[in-house]
KOLBA-207051 format. One line per field, with one value per residue (C-alpha): residue number from 0; chain; x, y, z. Coordinates in pm, 1 decimal. Last residue first. Layout:
pos [NUM;...]
unit [A;...]
c1 [X;...]
c2 [Y;...]
c3 [Z;...]
***
This chain:
pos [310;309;308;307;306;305;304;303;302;301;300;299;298;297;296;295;294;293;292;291;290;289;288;287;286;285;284;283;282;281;280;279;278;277;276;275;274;273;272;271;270;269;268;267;266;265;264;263;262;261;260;259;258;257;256;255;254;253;252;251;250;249;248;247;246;245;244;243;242;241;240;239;238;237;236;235;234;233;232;231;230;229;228;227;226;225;224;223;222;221;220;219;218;217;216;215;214;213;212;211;210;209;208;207;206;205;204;203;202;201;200;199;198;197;196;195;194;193;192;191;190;189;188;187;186;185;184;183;182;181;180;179;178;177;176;175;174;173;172;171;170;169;168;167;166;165;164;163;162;161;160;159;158;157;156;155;154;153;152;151;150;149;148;147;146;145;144;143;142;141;140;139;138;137;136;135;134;133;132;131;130;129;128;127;126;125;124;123;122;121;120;119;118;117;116;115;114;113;112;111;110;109;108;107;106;105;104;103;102;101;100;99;98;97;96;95;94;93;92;91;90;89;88;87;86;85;84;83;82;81;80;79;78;77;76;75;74;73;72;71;70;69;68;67;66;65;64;63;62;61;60;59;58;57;56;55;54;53;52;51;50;49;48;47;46;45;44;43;42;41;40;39;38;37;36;35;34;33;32;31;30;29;28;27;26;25;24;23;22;21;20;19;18;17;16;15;14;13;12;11;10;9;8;7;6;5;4;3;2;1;0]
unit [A;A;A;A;A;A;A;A;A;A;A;A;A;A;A;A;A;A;A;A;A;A;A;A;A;A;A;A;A;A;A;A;A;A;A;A;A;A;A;A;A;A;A;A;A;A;A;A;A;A;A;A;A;A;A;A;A;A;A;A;A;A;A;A;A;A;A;A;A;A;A;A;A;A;A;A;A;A;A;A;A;A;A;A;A;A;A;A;A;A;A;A;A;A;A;A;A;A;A;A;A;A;A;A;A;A;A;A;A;A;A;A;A;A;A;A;A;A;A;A;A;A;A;A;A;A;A;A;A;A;A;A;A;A;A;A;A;A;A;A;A;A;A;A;A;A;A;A;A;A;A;A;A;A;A;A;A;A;A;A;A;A;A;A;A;A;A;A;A;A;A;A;A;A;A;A;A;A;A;A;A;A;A;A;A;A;A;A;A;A;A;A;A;A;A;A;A;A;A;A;A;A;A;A;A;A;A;A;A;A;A;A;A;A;A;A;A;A;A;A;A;A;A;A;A;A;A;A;A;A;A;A;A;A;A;A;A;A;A;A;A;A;A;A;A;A;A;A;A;A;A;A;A;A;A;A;A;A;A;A;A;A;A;A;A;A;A;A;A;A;A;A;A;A;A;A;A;A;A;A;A;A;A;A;A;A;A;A;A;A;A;A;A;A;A;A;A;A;A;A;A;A;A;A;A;A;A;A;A;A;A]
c1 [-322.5;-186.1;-520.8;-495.0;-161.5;-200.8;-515.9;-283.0;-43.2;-332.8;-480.9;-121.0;-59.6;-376.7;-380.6;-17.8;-169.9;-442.0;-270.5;53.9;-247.0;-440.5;-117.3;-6.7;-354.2;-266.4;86.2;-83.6;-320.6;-26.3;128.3;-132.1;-217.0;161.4;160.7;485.9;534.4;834.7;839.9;487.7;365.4;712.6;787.3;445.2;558.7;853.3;640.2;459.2;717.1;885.4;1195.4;1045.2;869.0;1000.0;1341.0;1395.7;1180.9;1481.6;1513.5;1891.2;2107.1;2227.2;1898.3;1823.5;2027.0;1976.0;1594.0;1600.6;1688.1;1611.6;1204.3;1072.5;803.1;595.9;909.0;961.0;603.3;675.1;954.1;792.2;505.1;728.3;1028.9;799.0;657.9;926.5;1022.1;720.3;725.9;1064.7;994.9;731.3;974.3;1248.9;1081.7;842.9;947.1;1345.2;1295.0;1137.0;1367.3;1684.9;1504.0;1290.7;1354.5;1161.6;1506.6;1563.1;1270.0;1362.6;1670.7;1568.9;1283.6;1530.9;1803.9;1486.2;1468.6;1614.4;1922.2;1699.5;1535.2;1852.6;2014.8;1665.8;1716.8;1988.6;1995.2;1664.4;1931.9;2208.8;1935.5;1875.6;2142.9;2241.0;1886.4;1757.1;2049.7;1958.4;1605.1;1647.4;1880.0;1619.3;1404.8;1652.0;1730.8;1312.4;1335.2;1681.3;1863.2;2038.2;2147.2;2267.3;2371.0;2756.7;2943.7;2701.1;2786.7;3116.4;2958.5;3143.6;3378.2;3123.4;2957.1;3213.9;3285.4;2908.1;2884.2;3268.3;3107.8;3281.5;3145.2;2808.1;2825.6;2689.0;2922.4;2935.9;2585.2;2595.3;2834.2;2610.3;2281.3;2453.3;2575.5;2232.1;2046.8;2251.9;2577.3;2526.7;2289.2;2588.5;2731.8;2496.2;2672.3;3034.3;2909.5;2770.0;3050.4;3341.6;3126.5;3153.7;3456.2;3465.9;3123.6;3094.3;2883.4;2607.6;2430.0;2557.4;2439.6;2102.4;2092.0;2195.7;1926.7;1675.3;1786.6;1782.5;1462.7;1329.2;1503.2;1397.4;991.4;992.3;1142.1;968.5;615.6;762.0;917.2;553.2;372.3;580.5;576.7;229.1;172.2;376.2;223.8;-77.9;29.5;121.4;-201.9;-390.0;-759.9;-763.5;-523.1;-742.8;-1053.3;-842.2;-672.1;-1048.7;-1167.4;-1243.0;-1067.7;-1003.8;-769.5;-403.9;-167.7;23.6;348.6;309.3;66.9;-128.1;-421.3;-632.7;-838.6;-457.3;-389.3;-666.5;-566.5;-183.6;-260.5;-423.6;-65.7;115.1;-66.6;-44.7;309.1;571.4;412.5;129.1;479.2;649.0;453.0;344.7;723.1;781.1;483.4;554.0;746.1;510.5;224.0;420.0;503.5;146.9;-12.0;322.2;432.5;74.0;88.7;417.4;298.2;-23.7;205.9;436.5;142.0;2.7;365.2;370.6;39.4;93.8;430.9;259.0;0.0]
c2 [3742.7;4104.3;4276.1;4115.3;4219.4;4554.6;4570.2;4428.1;4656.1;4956.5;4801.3;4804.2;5169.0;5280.7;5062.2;5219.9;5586.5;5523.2;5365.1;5662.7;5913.3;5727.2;5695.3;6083.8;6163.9;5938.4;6121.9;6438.3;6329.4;6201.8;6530.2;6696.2;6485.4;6541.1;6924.5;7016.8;7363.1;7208.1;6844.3;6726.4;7039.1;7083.8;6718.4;6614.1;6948.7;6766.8;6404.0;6589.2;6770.1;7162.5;7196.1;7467.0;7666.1;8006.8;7842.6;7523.0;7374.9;7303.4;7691.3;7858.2;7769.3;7488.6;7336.2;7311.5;7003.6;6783.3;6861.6;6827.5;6487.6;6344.5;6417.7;6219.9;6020.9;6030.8;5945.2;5668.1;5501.7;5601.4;5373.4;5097.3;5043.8;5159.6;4886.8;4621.4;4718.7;4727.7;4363.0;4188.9;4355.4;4201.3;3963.3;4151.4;4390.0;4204.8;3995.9;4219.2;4550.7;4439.9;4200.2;4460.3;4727.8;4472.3;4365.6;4072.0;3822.3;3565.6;3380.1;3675.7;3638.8;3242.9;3289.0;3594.4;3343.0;3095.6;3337.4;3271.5;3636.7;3554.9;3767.9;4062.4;4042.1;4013.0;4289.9;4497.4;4479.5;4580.1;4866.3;4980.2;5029.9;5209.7;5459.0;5532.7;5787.3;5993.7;5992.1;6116.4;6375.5;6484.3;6540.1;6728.0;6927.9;7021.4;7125.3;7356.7;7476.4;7576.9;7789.3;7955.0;7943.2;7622.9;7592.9;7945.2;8027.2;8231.8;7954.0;7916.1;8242.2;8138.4;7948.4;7585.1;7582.1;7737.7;7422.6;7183.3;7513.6;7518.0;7134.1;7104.9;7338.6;7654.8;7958.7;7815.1;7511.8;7281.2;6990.6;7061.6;7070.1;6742.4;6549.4;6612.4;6539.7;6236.2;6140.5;6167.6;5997.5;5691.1;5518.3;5208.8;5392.4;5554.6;5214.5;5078.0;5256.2;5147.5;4817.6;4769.8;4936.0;4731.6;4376.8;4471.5;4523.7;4552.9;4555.6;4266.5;4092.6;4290.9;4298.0;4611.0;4843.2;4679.2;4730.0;5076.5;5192.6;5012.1;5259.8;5517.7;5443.0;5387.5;5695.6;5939.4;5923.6;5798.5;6161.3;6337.4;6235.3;6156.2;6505.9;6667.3;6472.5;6604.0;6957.0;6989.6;6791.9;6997.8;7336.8;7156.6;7153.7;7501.9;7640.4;7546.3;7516.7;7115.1;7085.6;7298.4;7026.3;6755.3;6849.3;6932.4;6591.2;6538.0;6850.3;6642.2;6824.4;6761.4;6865.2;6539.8;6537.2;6898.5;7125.3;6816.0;6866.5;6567.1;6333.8;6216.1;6084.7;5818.5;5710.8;5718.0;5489.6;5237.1;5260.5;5242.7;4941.1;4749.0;4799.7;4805.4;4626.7;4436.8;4282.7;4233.4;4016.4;3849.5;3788.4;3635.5;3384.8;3261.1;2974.0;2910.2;2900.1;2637.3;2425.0;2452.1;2116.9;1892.7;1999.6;1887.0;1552.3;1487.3;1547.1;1337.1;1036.3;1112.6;1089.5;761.0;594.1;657.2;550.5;206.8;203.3;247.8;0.0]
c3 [-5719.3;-5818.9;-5700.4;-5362.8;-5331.3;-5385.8;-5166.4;-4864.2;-4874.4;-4893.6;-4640.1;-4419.0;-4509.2;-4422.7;-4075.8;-3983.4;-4067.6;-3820.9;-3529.1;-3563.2;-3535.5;-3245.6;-3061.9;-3111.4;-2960.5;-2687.3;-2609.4;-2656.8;-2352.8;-2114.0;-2177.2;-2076.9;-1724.9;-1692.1;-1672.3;-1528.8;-1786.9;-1904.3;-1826.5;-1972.2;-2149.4;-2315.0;-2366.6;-2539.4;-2782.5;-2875.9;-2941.2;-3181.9;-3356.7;-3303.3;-3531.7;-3753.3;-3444.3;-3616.4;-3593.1;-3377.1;-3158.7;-2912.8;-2823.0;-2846.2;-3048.5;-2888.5;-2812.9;-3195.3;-3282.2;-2969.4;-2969.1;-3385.0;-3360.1;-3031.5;-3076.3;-3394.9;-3336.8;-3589.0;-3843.1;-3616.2;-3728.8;-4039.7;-4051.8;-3931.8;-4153.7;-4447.5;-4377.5;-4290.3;-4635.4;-4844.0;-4670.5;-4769.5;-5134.3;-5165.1;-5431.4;-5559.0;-5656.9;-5770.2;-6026.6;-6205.1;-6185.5;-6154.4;-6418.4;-6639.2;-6567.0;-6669.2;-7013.9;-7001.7;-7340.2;-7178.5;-7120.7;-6895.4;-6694.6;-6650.6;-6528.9;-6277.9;-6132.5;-6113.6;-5864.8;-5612.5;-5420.5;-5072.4;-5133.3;-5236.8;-4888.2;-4666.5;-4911.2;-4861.3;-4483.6;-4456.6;-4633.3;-4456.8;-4186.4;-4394.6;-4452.2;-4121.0;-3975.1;-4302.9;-4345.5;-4071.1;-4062.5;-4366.0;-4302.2;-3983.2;-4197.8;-4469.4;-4193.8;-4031.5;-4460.4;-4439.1;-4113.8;-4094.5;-3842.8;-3806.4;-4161.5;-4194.9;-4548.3;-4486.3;-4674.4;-4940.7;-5081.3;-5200.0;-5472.5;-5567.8;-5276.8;-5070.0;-5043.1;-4941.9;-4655.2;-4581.6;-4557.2;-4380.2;-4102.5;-4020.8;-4220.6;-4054.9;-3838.3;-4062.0;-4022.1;-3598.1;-3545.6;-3772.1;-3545.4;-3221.5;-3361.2;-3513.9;-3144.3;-2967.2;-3239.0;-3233.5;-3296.0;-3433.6;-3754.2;-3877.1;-3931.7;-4192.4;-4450.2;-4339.1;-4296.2;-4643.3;-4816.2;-4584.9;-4674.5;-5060.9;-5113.0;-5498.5;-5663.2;-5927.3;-5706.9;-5709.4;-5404.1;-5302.8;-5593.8;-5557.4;-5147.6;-5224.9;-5434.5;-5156.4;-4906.5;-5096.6;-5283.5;-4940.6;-4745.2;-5023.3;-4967.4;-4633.2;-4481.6;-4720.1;-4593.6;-4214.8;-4214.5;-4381.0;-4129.2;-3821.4;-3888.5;-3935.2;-3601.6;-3476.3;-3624.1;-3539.3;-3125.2;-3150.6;-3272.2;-3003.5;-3038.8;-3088.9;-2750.4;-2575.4;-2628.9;-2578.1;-2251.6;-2117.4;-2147.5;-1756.6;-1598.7;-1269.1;-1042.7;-956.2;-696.2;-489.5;-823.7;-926.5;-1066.4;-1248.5;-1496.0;-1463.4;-1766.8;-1895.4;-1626.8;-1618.6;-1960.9;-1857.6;-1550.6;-1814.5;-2043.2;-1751.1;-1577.8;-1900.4;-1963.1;-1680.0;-1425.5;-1626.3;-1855.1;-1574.2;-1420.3;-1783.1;-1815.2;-1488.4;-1493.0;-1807.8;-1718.7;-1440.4;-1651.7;-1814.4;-1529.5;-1435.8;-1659.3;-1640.5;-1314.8;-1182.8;-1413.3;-1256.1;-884.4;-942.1;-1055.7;-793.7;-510.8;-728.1;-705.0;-338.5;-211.4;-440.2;-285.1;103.1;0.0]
***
């Protein structure tokens, strides 16, 4: 009796372990998960509803943030700002990025591993640093853009990059650039290298031209990739902050000339740290949710109706 008692307490032990061991497993995770993502998101809802004057002074304004926030100028000219970055932004860093995944993948390039990494290096060494590096490059009468510019017309050397509204948005664009597009690089090479080599063969014997194969073969073959690549990048595009903050605080104020550095997430830091409102920051950090959730669900539909109509 007393083996019979043991085998059936180990047999109930082994089938316990085998039904909660997993729970267990993921136990940790899901803890932390609540801790540091679920309860902040739901604590940022009911933040968001209060106007706080310091960490114990709040009051309940219900959806007051919202209503001021669609009557103040500031927070369109951000939102302004933002849209037209991630619009130009997204429209030269794919073809760039793509443009030098083809050269790259050719095998008839010389040394190729040192291009590829010394694009994709930029990218290693963050926001903080290129901010840093391109203050310096268009330091004006200084910089090594102004002086490679003045080279060709000596009146580039005294055009101020920093200070002047439209040529400030024209270097938040280059630095994005100079800092990402070694990234989509990466990913394009991984995607053109898994295009089947047959599919070129057989384009070819066809009598397809190079365009035509690249329209026809290359493209769809990396459609998956192109639009990871969108999806994601315009999601960072929305929320660019480091950038111009870094840039711009030098001279002065981080939103740049006349308000021409100033994005979403920028104007979530002024009402949240500068004027010590976290209730409104907490509110323009939803409404930037609900605008990065809206132009992610275009871009996927339309992915999805462009495949739909090429099946």
């Amino acid at each position: 009796m007393t083996n019979e008692g043991g085998r059936g307490l180990s047999s109930k032990l082994w089938a316990m372990q085998a039904k909660y061991a997993p729970y267990l497993f993921v136990a940790p995770f899901l803890l932390l998960f609540c801790a540091f993502m679920v309860y902040p998101l739901l604590r940022s809802i009911s933040m968001s509803f209060y106007s706080y004057a310091g960490p114990h002074t709040s009051r309940f304004v219900g959806l007051g943030h919202y209503r001021y926030f669609l009557g103040d100028f500031l927070l369109w000219i951000a939102v302004a700002n933002t849209i037209v970055y991630a619009i130009v932004y997204m429209g030269l860093q794919i073809p760039l990025s793509l443009g030098l995944a083809l050269l790259l993948n050719n095998p008839r390039v010389r040394f190729r591993n040192l291009f590829r990494f010394a694009f994709f290096a930029p990218y290693l060494v963050g926001n903080v640093f290129v901010s840093v590096i391109f203050v310096l490059l268009l330091s004006q009468r200084h910089g090594l853009i102004p002086k490679a510019l003045g080279f060709f017309n000596p009146a580039w050397l005294e055009v101020s990059w920093l200070g002047d509204p439209i040529n400030a948005r024209i270097a938040i664009v280059v630095a994005s650039l100079w800092l990402s597009v070694g990234w989509g690089m990466v990913f394009f090479l991984a995607a053109l290298q898994g295009v089947d080599r047959e599919l070129y063969d057989a384009a070819a014997v066809d009598g397809a031209g190079p365009w035509s194969r690249f329209r026809h073969v290359t493209l769809p073959g990396i459609k998956p990739v192109m639009t990871f690549l969108v999806v994601s990048g315009t999601i960072g595009a929305l929320q660019l902050f480091e950038l111009p903050y870094v840039i711009f605080l030098q001279h002065g104020s981080a939103a740049g000339p006349k308000w021409a550095g100033l994005t979403i997430v920028m104007y979530l830091y002024q009402q949240g740290f500068d004027l010590g409102d976290i209730g409104a920051a907490c509110a323009v950090g939803w409404f930037l949710v609900l605008l990065i959730l809206g132009v992610a669900l275009v871009q996927i539909r339309i992915s999805r109706a462009g495949r739909e109509e090429e099946s």
